[in-house]
KELONU-532624 format. One record per residue (C-alpha): residue number from 1; z, x, y. Coordinates in steps of 0.2 Angstrom, whole numbers, always signed. Each point is the difference from the previous one (the first is absolute). Last residue first. Example, Ala and Ser with C-alpha at 12.3 -4.5 7.8 and 13.67 -1.06 7.14 Angstrom:
BEGIN
+-----+-------+-------+-------+
!   i !    zz !    xx !    yy !
+-----+-------+-------+-------+
!   2 !   +36 !   +68 !    -5 !
!   1 !    +3 !    -6 !   -17 !
+-----+-------+-------+-------+
END
This chain:
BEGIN
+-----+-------+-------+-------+
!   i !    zz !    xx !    yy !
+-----+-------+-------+-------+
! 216 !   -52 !  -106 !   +38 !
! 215 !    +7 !   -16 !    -5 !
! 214 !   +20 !    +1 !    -4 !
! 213 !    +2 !   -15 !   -16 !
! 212 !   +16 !    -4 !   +10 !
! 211 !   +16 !    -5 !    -9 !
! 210 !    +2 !    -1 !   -18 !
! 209 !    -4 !   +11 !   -11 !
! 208 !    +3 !    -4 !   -22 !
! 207 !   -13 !   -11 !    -5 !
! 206 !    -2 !    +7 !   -17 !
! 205 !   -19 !    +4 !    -5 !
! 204 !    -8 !   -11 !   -11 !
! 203 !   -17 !    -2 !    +5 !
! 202 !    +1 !   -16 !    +9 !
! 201 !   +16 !    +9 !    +9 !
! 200 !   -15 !   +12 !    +5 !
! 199 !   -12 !   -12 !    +5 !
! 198 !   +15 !    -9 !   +11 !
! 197 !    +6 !   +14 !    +8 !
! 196 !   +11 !   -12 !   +11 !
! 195 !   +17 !    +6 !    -6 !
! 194 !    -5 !   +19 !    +2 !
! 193 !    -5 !    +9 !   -19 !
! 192 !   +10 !   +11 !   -10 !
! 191 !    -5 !   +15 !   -13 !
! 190 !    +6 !   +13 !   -11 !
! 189 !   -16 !   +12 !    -5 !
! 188 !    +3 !   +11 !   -16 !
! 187 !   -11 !    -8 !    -8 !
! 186 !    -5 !   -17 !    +6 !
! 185 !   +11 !   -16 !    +6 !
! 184 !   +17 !    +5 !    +0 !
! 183 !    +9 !   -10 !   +11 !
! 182 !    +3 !   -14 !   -16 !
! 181 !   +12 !   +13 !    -6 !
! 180 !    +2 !    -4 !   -17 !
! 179 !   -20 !    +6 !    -4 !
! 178 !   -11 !    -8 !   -10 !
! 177 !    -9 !   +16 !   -11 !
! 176 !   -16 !   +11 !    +3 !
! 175 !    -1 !    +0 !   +19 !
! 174 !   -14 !    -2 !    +7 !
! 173 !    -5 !   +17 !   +12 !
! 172 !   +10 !    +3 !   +15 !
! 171 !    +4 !   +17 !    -5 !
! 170 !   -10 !    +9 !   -15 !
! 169 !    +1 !   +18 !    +5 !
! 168 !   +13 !    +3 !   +13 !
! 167 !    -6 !    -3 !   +20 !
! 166 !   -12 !    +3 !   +13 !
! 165 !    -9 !   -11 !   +11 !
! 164 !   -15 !    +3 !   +11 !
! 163 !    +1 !   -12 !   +15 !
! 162 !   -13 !    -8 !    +9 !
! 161 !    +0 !   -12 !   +16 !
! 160 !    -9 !   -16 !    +6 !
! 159 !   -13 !    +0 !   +11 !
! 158 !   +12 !   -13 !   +12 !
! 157 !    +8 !   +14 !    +5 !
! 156 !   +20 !    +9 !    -5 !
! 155 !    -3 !    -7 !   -17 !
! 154 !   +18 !    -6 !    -9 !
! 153 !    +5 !    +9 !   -15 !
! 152 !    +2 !    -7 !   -18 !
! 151 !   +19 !    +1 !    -4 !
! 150 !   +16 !   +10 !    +2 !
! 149 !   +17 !    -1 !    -4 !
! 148 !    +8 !   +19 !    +2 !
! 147 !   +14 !    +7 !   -14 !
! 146 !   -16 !    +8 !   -12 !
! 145 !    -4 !   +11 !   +19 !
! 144 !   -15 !    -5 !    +8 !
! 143 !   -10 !   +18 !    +1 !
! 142 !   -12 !    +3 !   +16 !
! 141 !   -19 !    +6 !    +1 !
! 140 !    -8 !    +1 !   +19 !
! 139 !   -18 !    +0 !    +1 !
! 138 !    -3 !   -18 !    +8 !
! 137 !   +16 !    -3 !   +11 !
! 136 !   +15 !   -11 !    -8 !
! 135 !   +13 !    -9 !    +9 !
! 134 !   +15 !    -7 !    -5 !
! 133 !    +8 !   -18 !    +1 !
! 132 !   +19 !    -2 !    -7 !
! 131 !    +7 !   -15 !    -9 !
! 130 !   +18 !    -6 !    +1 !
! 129 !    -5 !   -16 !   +10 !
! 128 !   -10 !    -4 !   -16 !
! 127 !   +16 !    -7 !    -7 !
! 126 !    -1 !    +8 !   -20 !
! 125 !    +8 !   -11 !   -14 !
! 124 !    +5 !    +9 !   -16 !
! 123 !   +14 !   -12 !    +0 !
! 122 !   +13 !   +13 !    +7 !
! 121 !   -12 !    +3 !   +13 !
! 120 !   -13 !   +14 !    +1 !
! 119 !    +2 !   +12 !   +13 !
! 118 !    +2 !   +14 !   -12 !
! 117 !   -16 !    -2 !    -7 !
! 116 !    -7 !    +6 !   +16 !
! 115 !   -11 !    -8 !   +12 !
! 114 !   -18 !    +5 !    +6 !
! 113 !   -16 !    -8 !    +7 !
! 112 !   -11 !   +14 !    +1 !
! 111 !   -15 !    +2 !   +15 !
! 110 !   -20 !    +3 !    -2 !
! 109 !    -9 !   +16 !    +8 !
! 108 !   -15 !    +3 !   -13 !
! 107 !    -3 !   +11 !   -17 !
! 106 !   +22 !    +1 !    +2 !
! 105 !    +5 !    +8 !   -18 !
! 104 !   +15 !   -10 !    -4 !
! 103 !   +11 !   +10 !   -15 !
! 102 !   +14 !   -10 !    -9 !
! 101 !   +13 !    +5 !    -5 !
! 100 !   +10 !    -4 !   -17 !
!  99 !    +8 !   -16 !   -11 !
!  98 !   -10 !   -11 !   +11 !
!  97 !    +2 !   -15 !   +14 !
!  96 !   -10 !   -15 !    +5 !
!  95 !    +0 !    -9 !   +15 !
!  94 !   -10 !   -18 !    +6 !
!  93 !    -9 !   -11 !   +14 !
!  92 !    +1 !   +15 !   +14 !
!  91 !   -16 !    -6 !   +10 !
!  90 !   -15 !   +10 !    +7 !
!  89 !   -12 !    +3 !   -16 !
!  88 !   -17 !    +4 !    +3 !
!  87 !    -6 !   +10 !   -16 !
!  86 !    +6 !   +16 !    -8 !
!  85 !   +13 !    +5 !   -14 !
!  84 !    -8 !   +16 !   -10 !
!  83 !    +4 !   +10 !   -16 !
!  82 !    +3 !   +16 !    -6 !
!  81 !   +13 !    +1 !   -15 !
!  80 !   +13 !   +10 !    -9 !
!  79 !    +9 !   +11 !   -15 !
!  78 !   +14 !   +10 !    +6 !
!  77 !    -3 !   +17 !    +4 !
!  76 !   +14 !    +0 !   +13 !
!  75 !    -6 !   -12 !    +9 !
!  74 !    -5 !    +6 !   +18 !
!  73 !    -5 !   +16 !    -6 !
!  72 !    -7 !    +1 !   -16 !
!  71 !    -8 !   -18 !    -2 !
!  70 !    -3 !    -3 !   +16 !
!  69 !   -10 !   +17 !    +4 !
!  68 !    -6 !    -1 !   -20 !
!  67 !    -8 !   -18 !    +3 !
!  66 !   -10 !    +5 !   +18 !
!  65 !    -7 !   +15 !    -6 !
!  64 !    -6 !    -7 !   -17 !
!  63 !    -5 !   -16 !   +10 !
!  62 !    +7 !   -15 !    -5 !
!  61 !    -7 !    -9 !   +17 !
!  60 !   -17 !    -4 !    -8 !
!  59 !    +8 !    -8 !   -17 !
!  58 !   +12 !   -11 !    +9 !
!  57 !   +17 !    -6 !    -6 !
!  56 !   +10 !   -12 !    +8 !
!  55 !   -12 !   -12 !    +7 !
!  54 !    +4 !    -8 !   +13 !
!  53 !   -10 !   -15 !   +10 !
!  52 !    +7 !    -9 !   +19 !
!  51 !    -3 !   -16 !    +8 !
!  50 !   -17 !    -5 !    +6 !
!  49 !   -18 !    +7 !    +1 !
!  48 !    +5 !   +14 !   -12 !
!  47 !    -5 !   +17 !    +6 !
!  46 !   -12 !    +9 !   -12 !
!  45 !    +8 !   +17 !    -5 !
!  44 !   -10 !   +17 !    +7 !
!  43 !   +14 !    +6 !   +11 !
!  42 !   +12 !    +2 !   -15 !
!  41 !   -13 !   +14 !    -4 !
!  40 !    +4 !    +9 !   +17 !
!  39 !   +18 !    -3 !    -2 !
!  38 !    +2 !    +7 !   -14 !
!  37 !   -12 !   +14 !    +4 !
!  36 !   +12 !    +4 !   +14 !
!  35 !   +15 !    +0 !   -11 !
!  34 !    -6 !   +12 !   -12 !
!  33 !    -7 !   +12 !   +12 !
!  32 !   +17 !    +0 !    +9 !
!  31 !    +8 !    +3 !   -18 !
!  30 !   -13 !   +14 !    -3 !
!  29 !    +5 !    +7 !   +15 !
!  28 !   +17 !    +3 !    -5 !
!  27 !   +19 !    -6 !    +2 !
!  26 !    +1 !    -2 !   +19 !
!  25 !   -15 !    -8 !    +3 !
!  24 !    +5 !   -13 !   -11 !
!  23 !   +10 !    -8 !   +12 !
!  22 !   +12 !   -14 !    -9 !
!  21 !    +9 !   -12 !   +13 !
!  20 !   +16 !    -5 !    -7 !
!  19 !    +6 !   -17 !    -7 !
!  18 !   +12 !   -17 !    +6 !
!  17 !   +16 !   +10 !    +7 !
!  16 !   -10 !   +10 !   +10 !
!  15 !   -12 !   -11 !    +8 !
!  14 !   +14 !    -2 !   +13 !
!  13 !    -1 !   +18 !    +5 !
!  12 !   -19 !    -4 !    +7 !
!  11 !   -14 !    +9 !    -8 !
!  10 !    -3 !   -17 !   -11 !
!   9 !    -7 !    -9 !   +17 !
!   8 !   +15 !   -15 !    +5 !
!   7 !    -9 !   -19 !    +3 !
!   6 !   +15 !    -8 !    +8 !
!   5 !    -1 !   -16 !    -8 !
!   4 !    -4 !   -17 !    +5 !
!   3 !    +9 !   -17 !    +5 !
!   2 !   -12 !   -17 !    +0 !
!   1 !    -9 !    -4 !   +14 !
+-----+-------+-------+-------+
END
């Protein structure tokens, strides 16, 4: 049986280094309000039968409530989005990076697979060993600092798992020029694929892990 992680939840101290937990009970109760219906609108998306679907921006999670609580207090009246990641998902395959945090809404319990752009090797190469597992229970919110790799979650059950996703308006759209860096693959989203993620090296994303694929 190949190696696995430790599988840390994000209230422990080593979660700290990666993100924060975000309670929004603490700033109002329109924000709890806001999160809640999130989550119960996130609810209603059809589960894929295999693999995993995002969208980054959708029209029935943009709420007014939802949008100015993000907007205002979490990024500082920047311009952002409300999407969703959600299907079965239950390997690592790749990790991607931004220019800012991103917020993780948890609809159901699924689990991070996180690194750091700091462990990154000279090449740009990342050995997987250097990755962390964290858990996520449904309800909790929590912030992936800009400095944490990061990728589509891995379900916690075999019904899959949900995750409302919030970032800057206009990442991980298509890009609108060829970039230099060959990592960055949509806007505003830097991203590298494990040494047997054949679909995604089909794709065009650089092969740059190498060790264990971890398998949730």
């Amino acid at each position: 049986m190949a190696e696995q992680l430790t599988i840390y939840r994000v209230t422990d101290p080593e979660f700290r280094a990666y993100g924060r937990v975000i309670e929004p009970g603490k700033t109002s109760d329109s924000a709890v309000s806001a999160v809640s219906a999130l989550i119960t609108e996130a609810a209603k998306l059809e589960m894929p039968a295999e693999g995993a679907s995002y969208l980054p921006s959708i029209p029935e999670l943009e709420s007014a409530e939802a949008m100015a609580y993000f907007t205002d207090e979490i990024y500082g009246e920047l311009p952002i989005q409300i999407g969703c990641c959600w299907g079965r998902n239950r390997q690592m395959n790749a990790l991607e990076w931004h220019r800012d945090s991103e917020i993780n809404i948890a609809v159901t319990d699924f689990t991070l697979i996180l690194a750091k752009l700091d462990d990154l090797d000279a090449d740009g190469r990342l050995d997987s060993a250097k990755c962390r597992m964290f858990e996520v229970k449904a309800g909790e919110t929590v912030e992936i600092y800009a400095t944490s790799l990061h990728f589509c979650p891995c379900a916690a059950d075999p019904a899959g798992f949900r995750c409302v996703v919030v970032l800057p308006k206009g990442t991980n759209v298509p890009l609108d020029k060829t970039p230099t860096d060959p990592r960055l693959f949509r806007k505003n989203k830097w991203l590298i694929c494990h040494e047997s993620a054949d679909g995604l090296k089909a794709r065009g994303v650089v092969p740059a892990i190498y060790g264990e694929n971890w398998t949730l």
